[in-house]
C-alpha positions, 0 to 999 in steps of 0.5 A: 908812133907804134913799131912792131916787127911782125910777118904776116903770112899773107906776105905774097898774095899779091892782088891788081884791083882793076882785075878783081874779082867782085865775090867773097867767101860764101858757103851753101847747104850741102847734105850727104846721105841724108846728114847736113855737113856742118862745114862743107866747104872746109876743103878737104884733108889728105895727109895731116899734121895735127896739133891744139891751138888757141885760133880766136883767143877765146880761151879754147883748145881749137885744132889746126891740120897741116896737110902737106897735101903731096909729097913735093908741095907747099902744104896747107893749113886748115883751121877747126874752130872748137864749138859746143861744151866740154865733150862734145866734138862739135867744131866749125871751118874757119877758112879765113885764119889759114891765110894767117899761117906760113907757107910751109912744107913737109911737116909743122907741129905746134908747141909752145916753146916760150911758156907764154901759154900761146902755141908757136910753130915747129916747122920742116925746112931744107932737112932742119926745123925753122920756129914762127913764134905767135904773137896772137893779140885780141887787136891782132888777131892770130899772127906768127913771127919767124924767129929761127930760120934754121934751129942748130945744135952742138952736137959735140957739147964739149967743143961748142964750136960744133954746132950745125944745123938740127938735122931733120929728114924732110920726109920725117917728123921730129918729137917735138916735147919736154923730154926733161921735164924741165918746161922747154921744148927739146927735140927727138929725131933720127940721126941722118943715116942712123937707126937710133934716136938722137936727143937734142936738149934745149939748154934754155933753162939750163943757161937762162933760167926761163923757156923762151929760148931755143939753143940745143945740144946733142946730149944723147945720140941713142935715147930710149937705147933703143935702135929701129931698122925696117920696123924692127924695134931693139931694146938696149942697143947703145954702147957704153959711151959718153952722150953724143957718141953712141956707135952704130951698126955697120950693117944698117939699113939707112932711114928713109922717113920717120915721125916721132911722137911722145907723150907721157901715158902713164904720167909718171913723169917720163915721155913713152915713144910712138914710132910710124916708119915710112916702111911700115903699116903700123906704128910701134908703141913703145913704154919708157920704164926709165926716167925724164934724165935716163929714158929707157924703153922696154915694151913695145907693141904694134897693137897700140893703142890696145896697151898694156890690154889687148883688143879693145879697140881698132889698132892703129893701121894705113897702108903706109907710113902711120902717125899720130898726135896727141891733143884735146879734141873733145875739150875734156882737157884730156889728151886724144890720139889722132891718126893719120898717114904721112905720104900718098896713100889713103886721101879718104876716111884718114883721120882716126879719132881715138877718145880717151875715155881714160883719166890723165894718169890712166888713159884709155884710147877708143877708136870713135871714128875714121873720117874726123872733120871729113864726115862733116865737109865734101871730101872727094880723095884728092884733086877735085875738079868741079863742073855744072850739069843740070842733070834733072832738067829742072832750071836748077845747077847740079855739082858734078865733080870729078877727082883725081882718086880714092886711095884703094888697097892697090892705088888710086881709083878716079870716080865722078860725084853728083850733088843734086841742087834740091834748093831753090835759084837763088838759095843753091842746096846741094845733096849726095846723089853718088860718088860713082855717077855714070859709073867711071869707077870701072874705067880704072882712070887716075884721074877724071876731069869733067866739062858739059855741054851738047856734044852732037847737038840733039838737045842734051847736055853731054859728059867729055873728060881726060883721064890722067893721060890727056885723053878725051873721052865721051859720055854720052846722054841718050835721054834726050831734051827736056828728060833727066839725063841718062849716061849709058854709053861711054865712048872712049877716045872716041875723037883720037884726042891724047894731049901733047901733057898728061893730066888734062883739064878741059872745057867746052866752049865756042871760042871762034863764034862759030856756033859750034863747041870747041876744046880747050885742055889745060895741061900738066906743064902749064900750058893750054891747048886749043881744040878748034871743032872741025866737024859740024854741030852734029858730029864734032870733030876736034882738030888741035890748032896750038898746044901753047895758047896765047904763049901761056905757061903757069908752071910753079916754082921749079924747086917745088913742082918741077916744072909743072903746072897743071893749068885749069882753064874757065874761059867766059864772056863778059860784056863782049870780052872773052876772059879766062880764069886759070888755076895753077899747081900752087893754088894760085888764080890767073885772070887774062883777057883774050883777044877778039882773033884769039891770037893774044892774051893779057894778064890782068892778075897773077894772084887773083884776089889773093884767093889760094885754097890750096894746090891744084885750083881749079876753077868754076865761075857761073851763076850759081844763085840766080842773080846775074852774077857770077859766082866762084867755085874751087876745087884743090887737091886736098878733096874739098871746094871753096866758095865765093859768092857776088853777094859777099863781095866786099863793096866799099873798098873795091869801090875805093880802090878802082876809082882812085887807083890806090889806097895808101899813101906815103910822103916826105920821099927822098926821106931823111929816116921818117916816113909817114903811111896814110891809109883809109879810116877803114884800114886802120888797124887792119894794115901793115907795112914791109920794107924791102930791099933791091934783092927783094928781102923782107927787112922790117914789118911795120903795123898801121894802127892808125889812118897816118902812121909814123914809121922810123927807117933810120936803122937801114942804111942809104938807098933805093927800097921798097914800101909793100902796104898791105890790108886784109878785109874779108878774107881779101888782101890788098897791096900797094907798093911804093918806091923809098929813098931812104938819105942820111 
């Protein structure tokens, strides 16, 4: 018997097989200006957190970006798999591995906290910092396990009954580093209403003689005896007092965000500072003159990375709250800086990439790029929202995309995309015809979401999309039929059409089989509104039918999104059904079946194929290849698309699963403490299993190495839980849950 406790972090994509979709991860060739993207399809990158981390074992520094996409959303990791020799920045998507990362918000940084050579994950949670160690294996693969849920520190050291949560805003990013230099990671962070900096000291070697613990005390509240307020930074501010008791000034202005970062520049064996506010435009540099027991900062610079030289390179500088990252990018096994900003603001060209062409002890930072990673994948700004326009009458789907907006010097900017297919029908290429088609850009929108189809019925495809109101506009094509398309005339709210819900994603379709082209809005609070065409195939006239079709409300957690839901609707006919796709805030895909009257609605899956690219999906499922199939498109708010494509469908296990409505098995049950999993051979080694309890709490995960595994539950105690087995295939997960009896 093998027993593992493990947390794997496609925990909650839960999939009904019977609604499965029959696609799978697929890219296309996609060229801009003339370049051929090396990973198109990695999904876009807004505001990021970078670290160095090993993702394949193969004994290089890969990088992973937490982007926490907005400021109130679950953010998503997106994993670059380092290519090519030492020196060279030639990396590769790997969408699959970020499936295996935990859903996390507001900030995760990677340090290895237990010297196994492996990088763990620090994490923001409810104002603190929660810890997943890696557990990576060869037979594995990447696999993290929450062990802290909330990291504690005593912050009066004398009285060890005053420990309490390590306080970390959650519009901030804590230092996470060997401050001591004594091999454990400690923790830099501004106290909760302060402007000074607090030390907190992981006691693991101290007390253990090793690294592979996390117990922290407060043993400096003003390290570096500085103090930063609006920008501002202050040198030997810190009154004469015992650690952990450093007075601050009444008249502070309390912190609102703040990220940390530190690095020993000069290694001289002490940690330097950098500093971005959430205030500010710059970040601050600050030297360390002191030493790893006393830090003592006394230079400091807005210029950096031009330091302790002047202007020779690009300072560092967004519109607001910069960061940065220190980390191998090139893999010369010295440290980079990355750049990024940490709140809305610049979605486009926001990952700085300064090379050190320096030495370890003397490094020199030079600014290489603005657009690390984007250069090399469709990044649109921020929420895309992808349709098909054959735009050159040539047999052939063109991408036509809108966004919810580049950031500009005064805010967001929504525009409209073209990629032209140049490939052939069943092999799609797509290449950049303009960012700005039809010219949008001069409407000033916050938001454009697209659909087509022949509007007054000359022949043409027409343009209709909302704007970030749920106004209906028309761009119209005066080309007519046969002839590339010719969008001269924009019509602006031209059928008296605003949704009951801002943020509309609309589509074209003839629902009632009339032979006229209805409206269907999804809406910023989950719901969809139906449209019904009134007028005549000529001169359409949209009459509102219900703001709540078929009682479907998709809003995400309340916690997290407010009750929002930003539904993105994709209805189509298969096989005489109507069936609807549905992207949601949180990234997930819903799958309906619709009733021939259209007065009900069935659910068939709430996690569609367990496929979440990130918030904000919204769906495209056509043809795309020419082989009769569909295929599925997905946009999210982080400026990127996804693929999925029928011809990667995984087979064998769909086919096992439909027909014997399960794949898992589990017996004897009543059980006296031993229960015994069997999965298919195919499964073996690629399975896990999760004991809940009623309340529906993770107690145990257990691995499936072999096709019959025994488990032992005889640690829990009497009762009715539940048995989640789980498989991951092809980027795919699958579920099957069982009811346990557990007798002693």
């Amino acid at each position: 018997m093998r027993y593992i406790l493990l947390f794997f972090f496609c925990a909650g994509l839960f999939l009904s097989f019977n609604a499965q979709l029959s696609v799978g991860r697929d890219t296309f060739s996609v060229y801009e200006n003339g370049k051929l993207l090396k990973m198109p399809l990695a999904g876009g990158l807004n505001f990021c957190n970078f670290s160095n981390i090993d993702l394949d074992l193969d004994g290089k520094n890969d990088v992973v970006a937490y982007d926490k996409t907005t400021n109130n959303a679950y953010g998503r990791f997106r994993c670059f798999l380092k290519r090519g020799t030492a020196g060279q920045i030639v990396y590769e998507s790997a969408p699959e591995l970020n499936y295996r990362f935990p859903k996390v918000d507001n900030w995760a940084i990677l340090k290895d906290y237990n010297g196994d050579g492996k990088q763990d994950i620090f994490a923001s949670y409810f104002g603190g910092v929660q810890v997943y160690k890696n557990i990576s294996t060869p037979q594995a693969g990447l696999t993290f396990s929450l062990v802290n849920v909330q990291l504690q520190s005593v912050y009066n050291p004398p009285n060890p009954n005053s420990k309490a949560n390590l306080l970390v805003s959650s519009v901030s990013i804590p230092a996470i580093a060997d401050i001591d230099g004594d091999g454990d990671q400690d923790v830099l962070t501004f106290s909760q209403n302060g402007i000074m900096i607090e030390y907190h000291q992981n006691q693991s070697k101290e007390l253990y003689g090793h690294s592979d613990s996390l117990v922290y005390h407060l043993v400096n509240s003003c390290w570096g005896r500085i103090s930063e307020n609006n920008c501002v930074m202050q040198f030997d501010q810190c009154p004469a007092k015992s650690p952990g008791q450093a007075m601050e000034p009444l008249n502070k202005t309390l912190h609102a965000g703040s990220c940390l970062m530190c690095f020993d520049r000069n290694n001289d064996g002490d940690q330097d500072l950098i500093l971005g506010d959430i205030s500010c435009n710059s970040i601050i540099y600050a030297e360390n003159t002191g030493s790893n027991a006393s830090a003592h900062l006394t230079d400091t610079t807005r210029m950096f990375p031009n330091y302790p030289s002047k202007n020779n390179t690009q300072r560092i500088r967004f519109n607001t709250f910069p960061c940065a990252y220190s980390l191998d990018v090139d893999g010369d096994n010295l440290k980079d800086l990355i750049a990024a900003p940490n709140t809305n603001g610049i979605n486009f060209k926001s990952v700085w990439y300064y090379r050190n062409n320096g030495t370890l002890s003397n490094p020199d930072f030079q600014f290489v790029k603005d657009n690390l990673f984007q250069d090399e994948m469709i990044d649109l700004g921020q929420g895309v929202n992808p349709t098909y326009i054959d735009y050159d009458n040539d047999g052939r789907k063109d991408l036509l995309i809108g966004n919810n907006g580049y950031y500009l010097t005064n805010g967001t900017k929504a525009q409209l995309a073209l990629y032209r297919n140049i490939g052939t029908l069943s092999q799609p290429v797509f290449s950049l015809v303009t960012r700005d088609y039809a010219g949008l850009s001069v409407k000033n929108h916050l938001t454009i979401s697209p659909t087509t189809g022949d509007v007054d019925g000359d022949g043409d495809v027409d343009i209709l999309y909302c704007d970030n109101y749920g106004t209906l506009h028309w761009v119209e094509n005066t080309a007519g039929a046969g002839a590339t398309c010719n969008f001269s005339i924009i019509k602006i709210n031209p059928f008296n059409l605003t949704t009951f819900s801002s943020e509309g994603y609309p589509q074209l379709i003839d629902m009632d089989m009339d032979g006229k082209l209805d409206v269907m809005i999804g809406m910023r609070n989950g719901n969809i509104a139906y449209y019904r065409n009134t007028g005549t195939i000529t001169a359409p006239s949209f009459s509102l039918v219900t703001n709540t079709f078929g009682g479907i409300d998709i809003e995400g957690s309340v916690l997290k999104y407010l009750n929002e839901g930003y539904a993105a609707p994709f209805f189509y006919r298969e096989n005489g059904q109507l069936k609807l796709l549905l992207g949601n805030v949180e990234g997930r895909l819903f799958h309906y079946t619709v009733s021939s009257n259209l007065s009900a609605v069935t659910l068939l899956a709430s996690d569609l194929n367990g496929i979440n690219e990130g918030e904000q999906a919204t769906p495209l499922y056509e043809d795309i290849d020419g082989d009769g199939k569909r295929d599925l498109v997905l946009g999210n708010f982080s400026g990127g698309i996804s693929y999925f494509s029928s011809k990667k469908s995984v087979i064998g296990l769909n086919e096992l699963m439909l027909s014997s409505g399960q794949f898992s098995n589990i017996f004897p049950n009543p059980s006296n403490g031993v229960l015994v999993v069997t999965v298919p051979e195919e499964l073996s080694g690629k399975a896990y299993a999760e004991l809940l309890n009623p309340l529906g709490q993770i107690m145990a995960v257990y691995e499936l190495p072999d096709r019959t595994t025994e488990i032992d539950l005889g640690s829990n105690s009497a009762g009715l839980y539940l048995l989640n087995v789980k498989a991951a295939l092809s980027g795919q997960l699958y579920q099957q849950t069982h009811k346990v009896i557990l007798q002693k």
